[in-house]
N, C-alpha and C positions, 0 to 999 in steps of 0.2 A: 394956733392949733392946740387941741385938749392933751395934756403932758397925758401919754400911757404909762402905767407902771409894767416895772419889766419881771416875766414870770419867774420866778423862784424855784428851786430843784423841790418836787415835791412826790409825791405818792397819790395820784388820785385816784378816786376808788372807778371799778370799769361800768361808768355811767355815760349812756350818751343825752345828755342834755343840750339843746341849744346854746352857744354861746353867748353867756350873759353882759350885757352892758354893750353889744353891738349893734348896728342899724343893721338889722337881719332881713336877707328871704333866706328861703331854704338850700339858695346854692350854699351860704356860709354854715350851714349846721354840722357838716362832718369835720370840724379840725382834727387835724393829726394829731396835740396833743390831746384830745379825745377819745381817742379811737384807737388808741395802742396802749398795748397792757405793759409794754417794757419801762419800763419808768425811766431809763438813760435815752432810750429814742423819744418818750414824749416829752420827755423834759428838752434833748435839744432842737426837737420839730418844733415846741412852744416860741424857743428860743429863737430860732431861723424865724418862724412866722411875725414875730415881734417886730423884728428890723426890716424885714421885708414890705410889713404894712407901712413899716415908720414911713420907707421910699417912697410909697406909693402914696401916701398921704401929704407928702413934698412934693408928689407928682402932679397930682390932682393941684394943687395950688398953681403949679406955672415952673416948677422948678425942672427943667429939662436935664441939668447937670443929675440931679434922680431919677430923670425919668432914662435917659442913656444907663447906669449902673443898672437900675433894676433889669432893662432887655440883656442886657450883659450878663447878669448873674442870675438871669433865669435860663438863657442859653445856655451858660456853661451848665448846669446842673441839667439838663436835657441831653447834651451829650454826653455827661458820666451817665444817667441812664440809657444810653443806646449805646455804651461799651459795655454795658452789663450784658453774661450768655443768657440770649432768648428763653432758652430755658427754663432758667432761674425767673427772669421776669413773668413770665407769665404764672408762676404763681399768683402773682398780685392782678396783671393786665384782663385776665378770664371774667373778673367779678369787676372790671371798672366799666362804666358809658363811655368815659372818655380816657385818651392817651395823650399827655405831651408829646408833639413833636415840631422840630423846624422844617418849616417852611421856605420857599424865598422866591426870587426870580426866575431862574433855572429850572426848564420844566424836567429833567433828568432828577432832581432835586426832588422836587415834587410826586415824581414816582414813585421815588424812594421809599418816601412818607406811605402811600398805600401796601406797599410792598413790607415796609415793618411791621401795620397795624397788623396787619394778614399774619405775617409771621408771629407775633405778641399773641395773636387769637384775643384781641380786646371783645371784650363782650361775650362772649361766647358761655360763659359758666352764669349769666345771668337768667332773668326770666325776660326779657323784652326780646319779641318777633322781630325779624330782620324784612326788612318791604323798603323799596325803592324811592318812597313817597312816606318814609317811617319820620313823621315830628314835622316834616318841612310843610311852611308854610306858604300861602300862595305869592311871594316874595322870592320865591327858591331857598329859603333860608330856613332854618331850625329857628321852631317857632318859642318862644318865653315858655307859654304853657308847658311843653313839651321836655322846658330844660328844668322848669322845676316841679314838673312830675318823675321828673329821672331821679333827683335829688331828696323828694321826698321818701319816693321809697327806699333809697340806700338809707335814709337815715331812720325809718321805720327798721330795716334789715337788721340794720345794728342796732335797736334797740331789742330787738327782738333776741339777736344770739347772746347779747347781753343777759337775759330775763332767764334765758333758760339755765343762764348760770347761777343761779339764788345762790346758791351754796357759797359762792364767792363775794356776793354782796352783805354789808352787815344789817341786820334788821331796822336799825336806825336809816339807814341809808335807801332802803327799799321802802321803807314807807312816806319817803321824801318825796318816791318816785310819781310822775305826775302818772295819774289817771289814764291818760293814751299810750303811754311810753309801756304800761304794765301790759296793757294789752295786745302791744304788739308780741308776747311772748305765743300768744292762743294762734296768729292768724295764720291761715293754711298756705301753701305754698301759693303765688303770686300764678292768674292764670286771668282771661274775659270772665271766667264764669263768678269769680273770686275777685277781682278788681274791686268792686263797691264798697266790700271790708274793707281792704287795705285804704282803698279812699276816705271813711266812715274814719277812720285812726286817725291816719295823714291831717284829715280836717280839721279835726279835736288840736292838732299840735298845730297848726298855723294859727286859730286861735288861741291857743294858749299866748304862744309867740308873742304875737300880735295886740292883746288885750281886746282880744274882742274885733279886732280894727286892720284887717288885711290889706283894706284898702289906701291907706296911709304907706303902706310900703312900695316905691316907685316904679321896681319891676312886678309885684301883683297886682299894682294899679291898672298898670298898662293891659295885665290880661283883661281884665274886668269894665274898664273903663267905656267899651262898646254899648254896653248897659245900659246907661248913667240918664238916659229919657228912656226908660222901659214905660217908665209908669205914665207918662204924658200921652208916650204913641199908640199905647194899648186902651189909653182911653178912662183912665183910674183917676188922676190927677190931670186939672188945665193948665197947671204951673209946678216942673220935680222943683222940692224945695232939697237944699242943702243935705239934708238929714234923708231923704227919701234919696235923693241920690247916690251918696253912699252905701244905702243897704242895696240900691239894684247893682253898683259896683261891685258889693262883697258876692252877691248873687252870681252875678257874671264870673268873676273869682272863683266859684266852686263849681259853675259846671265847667269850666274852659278846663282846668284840672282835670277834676272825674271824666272826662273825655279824655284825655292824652293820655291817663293810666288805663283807662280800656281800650282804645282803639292802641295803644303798644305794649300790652299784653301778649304774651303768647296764648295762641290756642289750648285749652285745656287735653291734656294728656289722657288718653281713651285706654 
């Protein structure tokens, strides 16, 4: 396993950048040490996140004695957040898609779980419509697309509330700032009629990401991968080569996207 180095108490300026030197999709682009301006919480969110992947990186090999701690010390931290007053939480729960919570056996348990989400009011201060049939695929399951069109846009969001802050970035630092990331400062509130922008950004930053090469990464593979003979069945090519394959998978890749951010859009406001 590749040694990480372990992050250091620092100051970093309030950029949201993709974290660099990782096998990324865009579920990994909001790290906490990211996305907080406190410098003592980001610095020991860096710090928690660090050891946290260590386990999980012991996990993925076969190590079970990690992979038992990791469920353990993600439990406990799931229940010091649900002794936190609802109140207080839901400052933060309004603007998340998703909430930690435990699950298990016990359908009383499981109630439970609905019964806090409700109370958190998770979702609620976002722009995504609430529908019966919102993301799930025909599996019954929330579909990839769907989870990293969630992800895209928070981390469009944050670059956006970032942008509006110039004032607090230093000019060296702003002009660092990639090209899509600037423009997230311009884009209008998130609505169907507005989706295409926010997707037109988002896209720019997947390739960035990605070098050009979305299709290389496992979970946007999968979206896109239904593609992959566009060009054969449609009658363009007798044989998709390698390379032609690929572009119908990156293809696949951006509308499976641009779909899930429009059709989970809210209704534009009249």
């Amino acid at each position: 396993m590749r040694k990480k180095a372990e992050p250091q108490p620092c100051n970093l300026p309030p950029i949201y950048y993709p974290r660099p030197g990782h096998r990324t999709t865009s579920r990994r682009w909001l790290g906490a040490s990211y996305t907080c301006e406190n410098p003592k919480v980001r610095f020991l969110a860096s710090k928690a996140g660090f050891y946290l992947s260590l386990l999980h990186e012991f996990a993925v090999e076969g190590d079970a004695a990690a992979l038992g701690e990791l469920s353990e010390m993600l439990g406990d931290a799931i229940q010091h957040l649900n002794d936190l007053p609802p109140e207080f939480v839901r400052q933060v729960s309004r603007h998340r898609m998703h909430w930690p919570v435990l699950a298990g056996q016990h359908p009383l348990q499981n109630k439970g779980v609905q019964r806090e989400l409700a109370a958190l009011q998770v979702g609620e201060a976002t722009e995504w419509r609430k529908h019966a049939r919102w993301g799930v695929g025909w599996g019954g399951r929330m579909n990839t697309a769907s989870k990293e069109a969630i992800c895209l846009v928070g981390l469009l969001q944050a670059n956006a509330a970032r942008g509006r802050e110039v004032s607090k970035i230093s000019k060296a630092d702003w002009q660092n700032w990639p090209r899509w990331a600037k423009a997230c400062r311009t884009l209008p509130p998130l609505a169907k009629d507005t989706a295409d922008k926010w997707f037109a950004v988002g896209w720019q930053a997947i390739l960035d990401e990605t070098n050009g090469r979305p299709e290389t990464i496992p979970a946007l593979f999968e979206i896109g991968s239904h593609r992959a003979e566009h060009s054969k069945r449609t009658g363009q090519q007798n044989k998709t080569t390698p390379r032609t394959a690929a572009a119908n998978i990156r293809e696949g890749i951006k509308e499976r996207i641009r779909q899930a951010i429009h059709s989970m859009a809210r209704n534009p406001s009249r």
